[in-house]
N, C-alpha and C positions, 0 to 999 in steps of 0.2 A: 186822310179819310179812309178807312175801312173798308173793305169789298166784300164783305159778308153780308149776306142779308139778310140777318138781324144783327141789333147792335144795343150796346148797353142803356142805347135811350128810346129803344124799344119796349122796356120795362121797369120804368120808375117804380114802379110800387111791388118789387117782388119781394119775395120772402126766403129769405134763404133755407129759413127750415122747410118751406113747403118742397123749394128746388131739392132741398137734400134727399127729403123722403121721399124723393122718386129713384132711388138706388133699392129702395128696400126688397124687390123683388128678386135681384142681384146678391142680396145679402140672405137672405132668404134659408137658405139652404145652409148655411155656413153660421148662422147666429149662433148655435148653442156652443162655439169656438170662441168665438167673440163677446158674447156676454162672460163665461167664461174666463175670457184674457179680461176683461171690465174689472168683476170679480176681484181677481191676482193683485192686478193691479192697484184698488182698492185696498185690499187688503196690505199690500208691501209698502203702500205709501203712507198708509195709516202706521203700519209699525215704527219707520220715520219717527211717528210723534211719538212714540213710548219712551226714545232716547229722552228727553227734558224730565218726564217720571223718574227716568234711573237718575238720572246727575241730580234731581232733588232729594231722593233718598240718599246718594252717595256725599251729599252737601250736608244735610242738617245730621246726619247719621255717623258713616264711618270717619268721614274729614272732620266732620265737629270733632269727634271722638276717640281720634287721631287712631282709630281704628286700623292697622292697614289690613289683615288679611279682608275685612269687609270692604277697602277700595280697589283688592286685586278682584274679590270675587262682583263686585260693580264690574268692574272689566270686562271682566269673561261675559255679565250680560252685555253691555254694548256687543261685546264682537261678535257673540251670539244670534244678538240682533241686527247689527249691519250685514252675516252670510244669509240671513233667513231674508232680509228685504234685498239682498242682489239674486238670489238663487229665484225668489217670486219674479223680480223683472226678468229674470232669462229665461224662465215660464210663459211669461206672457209674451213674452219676442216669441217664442216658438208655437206658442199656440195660434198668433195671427199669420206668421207667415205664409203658410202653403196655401190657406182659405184666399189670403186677400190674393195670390198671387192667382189662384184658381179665378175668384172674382171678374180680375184685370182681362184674362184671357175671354173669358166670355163674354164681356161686353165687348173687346175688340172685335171675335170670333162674331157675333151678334151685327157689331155696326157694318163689319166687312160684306156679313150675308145682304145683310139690308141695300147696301151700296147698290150690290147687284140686283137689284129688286128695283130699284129706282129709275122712275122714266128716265128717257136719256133726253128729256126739257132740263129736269132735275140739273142734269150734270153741264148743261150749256150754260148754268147760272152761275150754278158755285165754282170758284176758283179752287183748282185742286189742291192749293198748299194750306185752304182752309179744313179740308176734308183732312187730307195728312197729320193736322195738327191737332185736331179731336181725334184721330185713332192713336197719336202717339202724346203729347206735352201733355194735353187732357185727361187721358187714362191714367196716366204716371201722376198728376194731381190729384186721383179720386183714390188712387191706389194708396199714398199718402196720408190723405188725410182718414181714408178706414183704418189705415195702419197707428196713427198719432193723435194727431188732433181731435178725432170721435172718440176716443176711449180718454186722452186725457183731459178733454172738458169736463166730463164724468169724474173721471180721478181727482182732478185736481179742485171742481167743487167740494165733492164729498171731503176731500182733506182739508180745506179750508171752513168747512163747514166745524167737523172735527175740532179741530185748533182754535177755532174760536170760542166753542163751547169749554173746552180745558184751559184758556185762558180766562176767563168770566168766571169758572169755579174755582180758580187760583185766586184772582183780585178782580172784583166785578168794575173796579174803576180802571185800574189800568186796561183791563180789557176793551171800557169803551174809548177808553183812549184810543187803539189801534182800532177800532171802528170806526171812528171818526171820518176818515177820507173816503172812505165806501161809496156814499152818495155819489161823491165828484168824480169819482173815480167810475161810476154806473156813466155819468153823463156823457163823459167824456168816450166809454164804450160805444154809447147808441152811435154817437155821432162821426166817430170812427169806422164805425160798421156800414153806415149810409156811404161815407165820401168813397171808401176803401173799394166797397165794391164797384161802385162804377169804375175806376182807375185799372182794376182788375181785369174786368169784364174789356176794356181799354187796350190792356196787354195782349190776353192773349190773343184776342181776335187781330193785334199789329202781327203777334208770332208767326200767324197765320198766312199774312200780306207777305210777311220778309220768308217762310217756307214757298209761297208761291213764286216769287222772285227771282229764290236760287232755283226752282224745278225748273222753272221755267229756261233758266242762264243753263243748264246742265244740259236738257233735252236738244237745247238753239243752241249748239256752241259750233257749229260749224257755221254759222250765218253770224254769227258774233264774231266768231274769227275770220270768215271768209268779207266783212264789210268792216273790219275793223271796229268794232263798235264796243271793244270788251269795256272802254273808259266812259264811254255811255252808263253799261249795265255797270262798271264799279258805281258812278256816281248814284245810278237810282238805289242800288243795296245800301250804299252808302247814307242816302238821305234816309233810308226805311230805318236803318238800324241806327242813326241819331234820333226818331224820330222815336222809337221802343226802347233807346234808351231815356230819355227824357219823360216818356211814360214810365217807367220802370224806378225813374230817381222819384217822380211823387209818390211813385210807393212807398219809398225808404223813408221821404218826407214822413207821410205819414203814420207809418208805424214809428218811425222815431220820434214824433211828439206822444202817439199814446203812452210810448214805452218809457218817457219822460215822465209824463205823469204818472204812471202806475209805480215806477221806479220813487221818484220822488217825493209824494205822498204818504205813504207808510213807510220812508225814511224816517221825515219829520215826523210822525208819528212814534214812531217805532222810539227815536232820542227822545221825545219826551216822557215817554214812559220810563225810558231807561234813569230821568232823572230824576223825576216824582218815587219812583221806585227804588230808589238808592235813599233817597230822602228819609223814606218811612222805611228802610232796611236802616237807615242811622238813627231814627226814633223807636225802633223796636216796636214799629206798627207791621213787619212784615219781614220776615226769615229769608237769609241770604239763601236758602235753597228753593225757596217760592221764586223767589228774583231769580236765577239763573233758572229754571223751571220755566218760569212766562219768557223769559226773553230768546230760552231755546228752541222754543213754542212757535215763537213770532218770529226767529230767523228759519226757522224748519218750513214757514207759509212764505217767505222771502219767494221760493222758486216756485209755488203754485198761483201766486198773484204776478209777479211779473212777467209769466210765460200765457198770459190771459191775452196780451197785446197778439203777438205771435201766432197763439192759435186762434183767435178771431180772423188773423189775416187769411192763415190759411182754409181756415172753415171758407170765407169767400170765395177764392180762389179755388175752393173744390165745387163752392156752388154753382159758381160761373161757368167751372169746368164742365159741372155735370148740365146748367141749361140749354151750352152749345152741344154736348153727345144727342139729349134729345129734341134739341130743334132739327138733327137729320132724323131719328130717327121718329119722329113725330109725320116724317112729310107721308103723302101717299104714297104707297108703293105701287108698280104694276099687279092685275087680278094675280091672285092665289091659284095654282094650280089646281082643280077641282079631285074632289077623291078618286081613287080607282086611275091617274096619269105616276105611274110610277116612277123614280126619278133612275137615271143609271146614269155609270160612272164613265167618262172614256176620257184617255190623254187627260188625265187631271183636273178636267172639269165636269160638273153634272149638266146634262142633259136630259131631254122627257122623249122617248120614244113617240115616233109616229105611229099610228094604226098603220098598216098594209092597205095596200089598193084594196079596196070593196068591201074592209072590216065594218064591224057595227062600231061605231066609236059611241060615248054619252049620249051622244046627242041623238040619237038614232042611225041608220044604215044611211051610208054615204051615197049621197045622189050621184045621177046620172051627169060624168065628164063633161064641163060645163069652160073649164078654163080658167084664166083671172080677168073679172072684169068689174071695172069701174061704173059708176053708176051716180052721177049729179055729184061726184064728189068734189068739198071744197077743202080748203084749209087754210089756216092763218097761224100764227106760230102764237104762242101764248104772252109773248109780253109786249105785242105787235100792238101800235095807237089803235084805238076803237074804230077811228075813220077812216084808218088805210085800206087800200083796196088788198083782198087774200091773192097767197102766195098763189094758190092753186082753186080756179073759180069754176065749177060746174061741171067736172071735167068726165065724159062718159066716152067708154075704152074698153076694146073684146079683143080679149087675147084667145084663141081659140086654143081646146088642147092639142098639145105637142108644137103650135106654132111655136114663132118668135118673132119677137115685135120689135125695132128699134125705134127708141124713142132719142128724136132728134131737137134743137132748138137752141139758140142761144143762148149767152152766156146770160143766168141768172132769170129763166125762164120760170125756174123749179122743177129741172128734170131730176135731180137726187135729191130733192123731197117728197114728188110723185116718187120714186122707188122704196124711200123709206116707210111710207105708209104702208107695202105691202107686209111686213114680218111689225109691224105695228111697232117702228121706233118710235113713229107720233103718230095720236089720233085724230082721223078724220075730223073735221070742225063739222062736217054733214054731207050726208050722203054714204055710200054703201057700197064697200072692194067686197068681191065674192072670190072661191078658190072652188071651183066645181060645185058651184052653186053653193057654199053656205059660206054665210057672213061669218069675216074672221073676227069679228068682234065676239062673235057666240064659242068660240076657239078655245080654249085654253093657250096660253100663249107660245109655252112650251111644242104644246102640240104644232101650233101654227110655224114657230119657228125652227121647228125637223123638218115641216113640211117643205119650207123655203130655206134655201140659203143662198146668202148676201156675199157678190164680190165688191167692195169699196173701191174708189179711184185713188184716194189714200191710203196703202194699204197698212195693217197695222199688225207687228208681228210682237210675241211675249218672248220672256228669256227664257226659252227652252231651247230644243234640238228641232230640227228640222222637220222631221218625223211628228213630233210633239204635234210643231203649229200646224203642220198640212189635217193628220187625224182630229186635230180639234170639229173640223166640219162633220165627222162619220158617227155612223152608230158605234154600240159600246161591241167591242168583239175585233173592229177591222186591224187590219197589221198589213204584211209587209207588202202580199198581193197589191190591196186595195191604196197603196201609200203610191208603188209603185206607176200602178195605170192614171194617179189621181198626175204624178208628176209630168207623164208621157203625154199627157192633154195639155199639160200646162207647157209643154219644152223646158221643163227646170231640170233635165239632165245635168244642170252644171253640180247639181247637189253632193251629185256623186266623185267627184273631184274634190269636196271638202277634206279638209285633212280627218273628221271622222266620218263621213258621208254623211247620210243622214241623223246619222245621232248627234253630228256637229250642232253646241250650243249658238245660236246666232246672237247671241246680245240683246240688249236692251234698244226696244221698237227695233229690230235687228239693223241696226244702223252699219254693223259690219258687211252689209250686202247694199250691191246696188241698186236704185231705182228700180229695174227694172227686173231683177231677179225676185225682191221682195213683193211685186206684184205679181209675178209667176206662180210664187207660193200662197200668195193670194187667193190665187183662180184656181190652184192647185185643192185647196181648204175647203172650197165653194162647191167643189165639179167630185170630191173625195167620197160623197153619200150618196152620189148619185139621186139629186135630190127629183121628185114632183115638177118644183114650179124652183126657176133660177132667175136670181135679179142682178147683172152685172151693170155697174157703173162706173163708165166707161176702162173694162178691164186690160186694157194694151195701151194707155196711154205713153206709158214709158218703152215700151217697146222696140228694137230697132227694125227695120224695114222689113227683113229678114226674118229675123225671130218672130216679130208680128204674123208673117203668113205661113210660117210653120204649128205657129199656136193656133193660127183660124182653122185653117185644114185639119187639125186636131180637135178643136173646138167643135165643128162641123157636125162631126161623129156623137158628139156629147147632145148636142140642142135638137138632135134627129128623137132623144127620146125624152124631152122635158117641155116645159110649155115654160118659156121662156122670157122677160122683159131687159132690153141692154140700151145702155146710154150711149150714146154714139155720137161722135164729134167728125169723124174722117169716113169717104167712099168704104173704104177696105172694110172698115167692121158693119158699116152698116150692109153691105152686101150677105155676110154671114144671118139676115135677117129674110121670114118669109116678106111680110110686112113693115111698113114705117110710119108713125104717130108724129107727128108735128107740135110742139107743144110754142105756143109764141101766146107772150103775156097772159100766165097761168093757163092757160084754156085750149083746149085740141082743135086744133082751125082745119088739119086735112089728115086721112090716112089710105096709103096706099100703097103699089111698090115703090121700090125705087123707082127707075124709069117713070114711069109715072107720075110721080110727083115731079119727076124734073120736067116733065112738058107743060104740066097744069100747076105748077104752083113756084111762082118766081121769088118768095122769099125761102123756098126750100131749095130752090136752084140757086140761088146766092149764098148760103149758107154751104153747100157742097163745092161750089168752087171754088168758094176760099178755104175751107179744108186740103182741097184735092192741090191745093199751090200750098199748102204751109205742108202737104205731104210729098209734093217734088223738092222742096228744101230740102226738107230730111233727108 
């Protein structure tokens, strides 16, 4: 069963010309190449049929008449004609290549932007080896079939078109002889084109299953090795990939019965003509150079009917291809950046400048320093049962400015859901987060998200350099200063010990760094912009005792000038807090200080003791 969602029996009744003609905006620009190569193409494949013309004139003419320089100078037209029809197809190979290759690039360049666009509900759905395989197996089938199959449908009607008409003017009987199987040969089309695509639509979407399977074996390979479990993951690739092969053989199935019939049919066609035709060439009802004329005719239409099977399939499989590109790019995206939030460049990725403390931003002048604060907010995750009770139920929360709040509570309370809703990973189900009084929902996102920046309790690093992942968090301009002071917060001096210090590439999710250093870099990325408003979740968790309280004391200096929210599991970090929110079964039950709350609130006093013991472990 498939983990995409959608899937080939989500659309019985599709059309593949409607699915195709949603490329055309893609093609757009590049048509007058491609009609163009259509053109050539037509034209070279038609000359094709001029060859059975010459061999009729060189039959009834110079061979009758044992002519030869009239069979050398025949000659010289066929080879004439054979450089002029390969010189045409090397024309049209060069006229499609750079467009469709152009093409290919911008709808990847396109899906890639879009990705980024996309809530991050979006991405907790789709399995990313489905995503992978619509930027890569997909593109490479639409690429394909612009390149092949759209121009020789084209082509290879119009020459059969052709062919038939110069057969029916040569002998109008024999001609309908080879028309004959047309009908059966139609029927058998539709109904190949019905089963085909679902089997299609089948495939890639398994391709998708088995890319996810191995990202997934590739990214886990220390917990696959470290549990021994690689014969596990063999076994599950193993069933996925009998499971896409056996999809895969009913394709061959069935392209091999169409290609049966098409092949087969104007066979028997084709020999009976040959012998009614030879008949009335032995009655002298028809010239031995009409007969090799129609018969040259009708093997010259040999390769534009039997490659009909063929390019039906692939016409599917581009259709398929192209309904999965736009079932992503179809979803909503997050809002649009509004005009006048200009985008800038830094460390490799775009960013949107914040306004400065006390700019007029769109929306008019920035209110009077109000804080981040909560207000009736709920939340329920979006694929969550109707009846379930929400992650997060009513919950109203004043972070004052320049405080810091730690927000404490049990496992699976939804203290790193309450955080995400601040830089709006997800949206409130109701109710209303403010950042110095205006709702960030009236934001720009962009804007909102300079405003804040996020440390994750899993931290997530790119393959770049050091440097790269720490300025990822800064405005466009910061270097070595601001990399510098970003790491002395974090304690990630060990940076500078890499064999290139910071320019050192860390790998993929930097998996060549420990636990805890990748969290340094982390808080380093977070603390780099010196942002407004800072939402750490829980950012020391990997930390050792030691480097823990050299980060805090470092830390200390940074939240003296930010208004601040942190998840906090242990004494240590919650102390780094003016205040403490209590968050137990979605909802704020007390806030106060520490102390505080340990005299008057015993499940916050329970909650700390057993931290403060799993912290004398350590």
């Amino acid at each position: 069963m498939t983990t995409t969602p959608a899937s080939a029996e989500d659309h019985p009744d599709r059309s593949a010309v409607r699915t195709l003609a949603r490329l055309w905006p893609y093609v757009r620009p590049v048509r007058v190449r491609l009609f163009a190569a259509a053109g050539v193409a037509v034209v070279a494949s038609c000359t094709g049929l001029v060859f059975p013309l010459v061999l009729k004139w060189m039959v009834d003419g110079p061979v009758a008449d044992r002519d030869t320089a009239g069979v050398w100078l025949g000659a010289l037209y066929l080879l004439l004609l054979g450089i002029a029809e390969a010189v045409l197809f090397g024309l049209r190979r060069w006229l499609v290549a750079r467009p469709l290759s152009r093409v290919e690039a911008e709808m990847r360049a396109d899906l890639y932007r879009h990705l980024q666009r996309l809530p991050v509900s979006f991405h907790d759905r789709w399995p990313s080896g489905q995503l992978l395989s619509r930027g890569t197996t997909d593109l490479m089938l639409l690429r394909m079939f612009l390149a092949f199959p759209l121009t020789f449908l084209l082509v290879n009607g119009v020459t059969i078109l052709v062919g038939v008409i110069i057969m029916l003017l040569q002998d109008w009987t024999l001609g309908l002889m080879i028309l004959g199987p047309a009908v059966p040969v139609i029927v058998m089309c539709v109904i190949f084109e019905q089963r085909y695509a679902h089997v299609a639509r089948l495939a890639q979407d398994q391709v998708g299953d088995l890319t996810t399977v191995v990202e997934e074996s590739v990214l886990g390979i220390r917990i696959i090795k470290g549990f021994g479990r690689h014969r596990t993951q063999a076994r599950a690739f193993r069933d996925l990939s009998r499971t896409l092969r056996g999809t895969e053989l009913r394709k061959a199935q069935l392209l091999a019965t169409i290609w049966g019939v098409i092949v087969t049919l104007p066979e028997l066609a084709l020999g009976a003509a040959l012998v009614v035709g030879t008949v009335q060439v032995a009655d002298g009802g028809l010239s031995a150079g009409t007969l090799v004329a129609f018969l040259s005719t009708a093997l010259a239409l040999r390769w534009p009917v039997e490659s009909i099977g063929f390019l039906l399939a692939m016409s599917q499989e581009a259709a398929t291809a192209t309904e999965r590109y736009f079932e992503v790019m179809d979803e909503t995206p997050e809002a649009e950046a509004p005009l006048g939030a200009a985008p800038q460049r830094g460390a490799g990725l775009y960013r949107y400048a914040a306004p400065p403390r006390g700019a007029t931003s769109p929306h008019g002048p920035a209110p009077d320093n109000d804080g981040i604060r909560f207000s009736s907010v709920s939340f329920r995750y979006p694929d969550a049962p109707p009846d379930s009770p929400p992650t997060l139920d009513r919950i109203d929360l004043h972070i004052k400015p320049g405080e810091s709040m730690a927000l404490v509570g049990a496992t699976g309370t939804g203290k790193t859901t309450l955080t995400a809703l601040v830089p709006r990973l997800h949206e409130v189900t109701s109710g209303q987060i403010t950042l110095d009084g205006k709702d960030i929902t009236a934001m720009p996102r962009e804007t909102l998200r300079a405003l804040v920046a996020v440390a994750f309790e899993e931290p997530t690093l790119f393959s770049a350099s050091v440097g790269e992942n720490v300025l990822m968090g800064a405005e466009e301009g910061a270097g070595q200063p601001e990399l510098e002071r970003a790491l002395a917060v974090a304690q990630a001096d060990f940076t500078h010990a890499l064999p290139q210090g910071t320019d050192t590439q860390v790998g993929e999710q930097g998996l060549s760094l420990s636990g805890g250093q990748r969290q340094r870099l982390a808080l380093a990325r977070a603390v780099v912009g010196k942002p407004r408003f800072l939402v750490l979740d829980d950012p020391l968790s990997a930390l050792d005792v030691h480097t823990e309280a050299a980060v805090e004391a470092a830390l200390r200096q940074v939240l003296a000038d930010t208004t601040a929210l942190i998840v906090a599991h242990r004494p240590s970090t919650v102390l780094l807090a003016d205040r403490v929110a209590l968050l137990s079964d979605g909802r704020i039950t007390a806030v106060g200080t520490h102390q505080e709350l340990l005299r008057t609130n015993a499940e916050y006093a329970h909650l700390m003791s057993g931290a403060e013991h799993q912290g004398d472990e350590r």
